[in-house]
N, C-alpha and C positions, 0 to 999 in steps of 0.2 A: 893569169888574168890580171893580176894588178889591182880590183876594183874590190872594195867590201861591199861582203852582202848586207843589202838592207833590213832594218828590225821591221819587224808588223808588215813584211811580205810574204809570199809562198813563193815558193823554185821547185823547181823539178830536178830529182836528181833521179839519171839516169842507173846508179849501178847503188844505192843504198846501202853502205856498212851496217846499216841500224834493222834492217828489214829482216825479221826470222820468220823461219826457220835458216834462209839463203838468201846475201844480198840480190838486191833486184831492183827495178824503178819505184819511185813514188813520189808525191810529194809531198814538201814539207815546212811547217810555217816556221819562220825567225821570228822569236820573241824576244832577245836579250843577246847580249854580247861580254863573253866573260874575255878568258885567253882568245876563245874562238868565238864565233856568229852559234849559238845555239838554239834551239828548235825541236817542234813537237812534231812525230809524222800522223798523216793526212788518212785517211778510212773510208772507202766508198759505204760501208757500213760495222757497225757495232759488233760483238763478239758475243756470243750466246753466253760465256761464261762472265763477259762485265755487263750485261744484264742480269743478270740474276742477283748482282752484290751492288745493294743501293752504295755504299761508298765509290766500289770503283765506279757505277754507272753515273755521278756526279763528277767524276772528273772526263766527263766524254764532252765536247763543244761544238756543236753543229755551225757548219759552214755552207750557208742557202745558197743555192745555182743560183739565185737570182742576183745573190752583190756579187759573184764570180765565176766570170760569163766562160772562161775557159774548162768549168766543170759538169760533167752529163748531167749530174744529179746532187742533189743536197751528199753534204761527206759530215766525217766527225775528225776533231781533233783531238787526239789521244794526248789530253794533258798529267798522266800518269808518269811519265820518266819525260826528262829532257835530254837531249840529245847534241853533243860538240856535232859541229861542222867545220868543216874548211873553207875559203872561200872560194879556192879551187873547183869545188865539189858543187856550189851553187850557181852555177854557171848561166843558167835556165831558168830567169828570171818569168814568173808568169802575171802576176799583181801584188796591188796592198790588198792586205785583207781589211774589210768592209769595215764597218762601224756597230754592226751586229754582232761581226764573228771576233773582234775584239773583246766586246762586252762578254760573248759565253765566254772565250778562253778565259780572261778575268777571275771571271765567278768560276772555271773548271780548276784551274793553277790553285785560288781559293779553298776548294774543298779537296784539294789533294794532301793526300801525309809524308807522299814520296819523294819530293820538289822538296829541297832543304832549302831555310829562309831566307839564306843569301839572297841565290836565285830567286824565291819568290820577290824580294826587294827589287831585285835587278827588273822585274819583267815588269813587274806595279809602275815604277820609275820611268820608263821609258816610254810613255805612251805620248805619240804625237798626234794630236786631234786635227 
């Protein structure tokens, strides 16, 4: 492809290494750029077991249908682990995320223990209004 993926978008990747049990489609926000374009993936909903634990339920970040009109329904961004990408792999550009869904991931990357500070520096740093 040639082209880097942009910070503060979502893509669609088609066959997801990061996706378990088995990779598979999803998508997924770019927050920062180390070696690689890195990013959190995307949740049509929350998980009954990070419900239950207010820490992890603090690092979930809702992204409203309404700033991002390519989604059926409101999603979460699982700001718990970050994730390399390729730029290969993000080929399937869909938007910027809104000015909402920036603010939760913020306050989500924030209350996470798991995101070492580097990265939390890199993704703070990078915000283009």
């Amino acid at each position: 492809m040639g082209d880097q993926a942009r910070i503060w978008h979502i893509y669609w990747v088609s066959e997801c290494r990061h996706r378990v049990p088995t990779p598979g489609p999803k998508f997924v926000a770019i927050v920062c750029r180390d070696e690689f374009p890195m990013g959190f993936l995307i949740n049509s909903k929350i998980r009954q077991w990070i419900k239950k634990e207010p820490t992890r339920l603090a690092t979930q970040a809702q992204l409203l249908q309404i700033e991002h009109r390519f989604l059926d329904a409101d999603s979460w961004v699982d700001c718990r682990n970050l994730y390399p990408f390729t730029d290969d792999e993000l080929v399937s550009h869909r938007q910027r995320i809104g000015k909402r869904g920036i603010a939760a991931i913020l306050e989500a990357v924030s209350n996470s223990t798991t995101i070492i500070s580097d990265h939390k520096e890199l993704i703070q740093k990078r915000i283009k209004r």
